[in-house]
N, C-alpha and C positions, 0 to 999 in steps of 0.2 A: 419285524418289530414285534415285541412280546405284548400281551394284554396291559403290564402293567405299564408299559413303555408308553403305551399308546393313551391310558388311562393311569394317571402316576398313581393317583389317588384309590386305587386298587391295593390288597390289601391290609397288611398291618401296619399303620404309619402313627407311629406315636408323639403322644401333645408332650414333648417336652421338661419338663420340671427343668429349672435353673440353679447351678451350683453358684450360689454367692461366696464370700467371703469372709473373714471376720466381722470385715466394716461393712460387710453388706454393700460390698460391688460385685461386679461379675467376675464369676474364674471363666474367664473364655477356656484356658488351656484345658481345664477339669469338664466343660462343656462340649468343645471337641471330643475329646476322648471319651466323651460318656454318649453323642450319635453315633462314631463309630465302634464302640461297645454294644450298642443297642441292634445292629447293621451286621457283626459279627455271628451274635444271639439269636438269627431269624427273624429280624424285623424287616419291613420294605422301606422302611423312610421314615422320616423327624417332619412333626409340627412345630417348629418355633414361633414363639409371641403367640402360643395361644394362651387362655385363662391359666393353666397349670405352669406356663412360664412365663407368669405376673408380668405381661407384657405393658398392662395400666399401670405399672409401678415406675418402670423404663423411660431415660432419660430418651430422646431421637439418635444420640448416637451408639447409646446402647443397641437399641431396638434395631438399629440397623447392623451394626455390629455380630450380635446374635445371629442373624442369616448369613451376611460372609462366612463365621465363623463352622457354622451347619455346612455349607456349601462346600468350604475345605476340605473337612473332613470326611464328604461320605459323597461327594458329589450333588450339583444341583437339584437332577433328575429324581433323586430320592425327600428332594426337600421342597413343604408345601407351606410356606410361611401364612400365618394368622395376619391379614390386613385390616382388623376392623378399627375404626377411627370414631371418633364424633360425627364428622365431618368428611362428605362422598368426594371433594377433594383432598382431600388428606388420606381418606381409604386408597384412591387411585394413587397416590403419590408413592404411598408405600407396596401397591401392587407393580408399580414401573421397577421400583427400587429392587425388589425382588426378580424381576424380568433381567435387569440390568446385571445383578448378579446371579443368573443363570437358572433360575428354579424356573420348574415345570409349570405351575400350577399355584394356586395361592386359596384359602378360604377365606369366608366374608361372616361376618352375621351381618342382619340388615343394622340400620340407623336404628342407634343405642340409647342417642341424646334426650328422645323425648318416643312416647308411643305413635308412629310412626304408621300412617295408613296406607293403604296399597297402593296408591299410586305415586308415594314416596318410596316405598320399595323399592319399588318397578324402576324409579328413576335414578336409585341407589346405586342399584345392581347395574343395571344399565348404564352408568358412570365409570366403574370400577372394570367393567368390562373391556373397554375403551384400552386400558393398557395393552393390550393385547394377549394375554395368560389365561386359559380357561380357569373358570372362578365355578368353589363350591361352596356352595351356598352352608351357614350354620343357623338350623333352628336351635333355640336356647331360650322357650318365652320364656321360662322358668326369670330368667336375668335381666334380657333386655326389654319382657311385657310387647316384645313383637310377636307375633305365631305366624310362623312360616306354613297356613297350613296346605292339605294337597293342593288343594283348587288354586292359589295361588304361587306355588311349587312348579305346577305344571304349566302355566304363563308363562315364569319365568325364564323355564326350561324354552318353551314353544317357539321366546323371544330371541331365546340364542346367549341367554345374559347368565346361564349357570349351567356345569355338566354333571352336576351331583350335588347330593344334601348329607352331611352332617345332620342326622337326626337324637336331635336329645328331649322332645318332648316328654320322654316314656310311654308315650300312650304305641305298645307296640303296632295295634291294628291298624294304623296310618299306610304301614311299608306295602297293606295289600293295594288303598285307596293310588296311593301312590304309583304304584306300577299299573295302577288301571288309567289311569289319568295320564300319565307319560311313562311309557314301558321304557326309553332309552335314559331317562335321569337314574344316576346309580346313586342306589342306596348305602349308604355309611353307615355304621352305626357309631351313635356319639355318647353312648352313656356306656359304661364296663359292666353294670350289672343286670342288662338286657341283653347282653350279648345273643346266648343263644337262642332268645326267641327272638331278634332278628336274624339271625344270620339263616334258621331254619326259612324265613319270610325272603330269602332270596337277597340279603345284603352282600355287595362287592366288595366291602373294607371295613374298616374298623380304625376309626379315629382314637388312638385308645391309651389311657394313664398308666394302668398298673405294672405295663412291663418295663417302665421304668426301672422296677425293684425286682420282677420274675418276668423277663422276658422268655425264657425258653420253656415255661409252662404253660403262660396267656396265648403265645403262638398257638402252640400245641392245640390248647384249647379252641382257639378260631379255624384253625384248618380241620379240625376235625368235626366243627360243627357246620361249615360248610361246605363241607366234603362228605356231609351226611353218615358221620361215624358218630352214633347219636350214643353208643352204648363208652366211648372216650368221655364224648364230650361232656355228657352228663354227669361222669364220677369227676373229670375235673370242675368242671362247674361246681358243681357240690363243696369241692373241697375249697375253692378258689372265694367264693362268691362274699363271706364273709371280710375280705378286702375287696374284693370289685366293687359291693353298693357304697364304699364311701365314697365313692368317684361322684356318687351324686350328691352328694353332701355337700353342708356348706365350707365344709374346713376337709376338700378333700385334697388340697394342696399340701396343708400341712402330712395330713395323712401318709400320702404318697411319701414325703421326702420322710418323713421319719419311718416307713416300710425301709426304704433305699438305704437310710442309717442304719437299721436294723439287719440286714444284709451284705453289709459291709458297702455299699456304694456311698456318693457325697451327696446327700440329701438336704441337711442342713436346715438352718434357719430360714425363715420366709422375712422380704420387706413388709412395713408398716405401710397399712393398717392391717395388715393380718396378724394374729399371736399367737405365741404357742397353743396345741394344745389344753384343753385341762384334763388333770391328773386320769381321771376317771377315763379320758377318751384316750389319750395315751396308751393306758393298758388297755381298754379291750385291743386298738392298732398293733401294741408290740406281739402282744399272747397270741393274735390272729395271724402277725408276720409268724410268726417263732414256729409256728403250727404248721404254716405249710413247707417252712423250710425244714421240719424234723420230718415231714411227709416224702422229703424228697423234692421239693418242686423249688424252681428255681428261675 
């Protein structure tokens, strides 16, 4: 059994974007085809129904839809469906649902609904775990006003309730406290424009947007920043990174898909209440896509 077998969540496993349609329903068929495009490209696997595939927007039979449809195309084993919920039954339900149709693995954030103290966490995770699918944990206070921080990371870990973190705080110095605190929780990294000072910090994957639009340059980029080719990774960083920080943005949905437009993929329109766009961020996005595609990268 390979590491990533073993640890699916190892790693470039990317969150997603959803091709809609005119009417703003889902293109399954354009959505197949675009995991395994991604799986072709050098990727290890699809995050479906995370934030970048507006998964709050998602009818239940969409939403579940979505992961069969991942599933088909690229195999379970490569796919780690987004189970966060209001509600830690309804998290579980959609972590079984996932079980049921064959994925490895599932990520969490903790309880979204309200600011959420630790020994709601704790009982969160510990809920969700229950399905039986190992669960990786996603920090994101920035959104949910939870903070997954070490000290309670490495409980969670200790309890058996999580085998890894999706880390998007940005505060890079975390990934050291982390590994001091629980050496076997794997590090993810969850924001595209920290990359490489996590991945220097000894990250196993990379939960990651942009190669959506350049997957065979962001690879490139991750394996070579933690493969310790600092003199690659750095020149693509550099050249890359002017589209990676919109990953942390708040329109970095839009972002991405209109990158994917910009490169000939199905990018598209986002669901309400998201909107285009404005002019001004448009262009810096396209002049930033256009840039790295005249660079070569892709």
């Amino acid at each position: 059994m390979t590491d990533t077998e073993n640890r699916p969540w190892r790693g470039v496993l990317v969150a997603t974007a959803l091709p809609l349609t005119d009417d703003l329903s889902v293109d399954h068929d354009a959505y197949a085809e675009h995991c395994a495009w991604l799986i072709e490209n050098g990727c290890d696997g699809v995050v479906p129904n995370g934030s970048l595939g507006e998964y709050q927007v998602l009818t239940p039979e969409e939403r579940a839809k979505v992961v069969e449809t991942a599933v088909a195309a690229i195999g379970g084993a490569r796919v780690m469906p987004g189970v966060a919920a209001y509600g830690s039954a309804e998290a579980r339900r959609w972590a079984e649902q996932a079980r049921e149709a064959g994925c490895a693995a599932v990520m969490l954030l903790p309880p979204n609904a309200y600011r959420a103290d630790e020994r709601s966490v704790v009982a969160h995770y510990a809920e969700v775990a229950k399905a039986g699918l190992p669960v990786v944990a996603y920090n994101n206070p920035i959104d949910t006003k939870v903070d997954l921080v070490p000290e309670l990371l490495a409980r969670l870990h200790g309890e058996g309730h999580i085998h890894a973190v999706k880390e998007f705080s940005g505060d890079v110095r975390r990934a050291y406290r982390i590994a001091e605190l629980a050496p076997d929780l794997d590090l993810l990294i969850g924001a595209d424009d920290v990359l490489l000072e996590l991945a220097i910090a000894g990250a196993k994957g990379w939960v990651a947007g942009y190669p959506n639009a350049l997957p065979r340059s962001t690879v490139e980029l991750y394996r070579a920043a933690v493969d310790g080719d600092l003199a690659t990774a750095r020149s693509l960083y550099a050249q890359l990174h002017p589209l990676l920080r919109w990953d942390s943005r708040v329109e970095f949905v839009q972002a991405i898909k209109l990158s994917m437009d910009v490169v000939g993929r199905h990018g598209g329109r986002c669901r309400p209440p998201r909107v285009p766009l404005l002019p001004e961020q448009e262009a810096v996005v396209r002049a930033a896509t256009e840039k790295a595609v005249a660079a070569g990268l892709a």
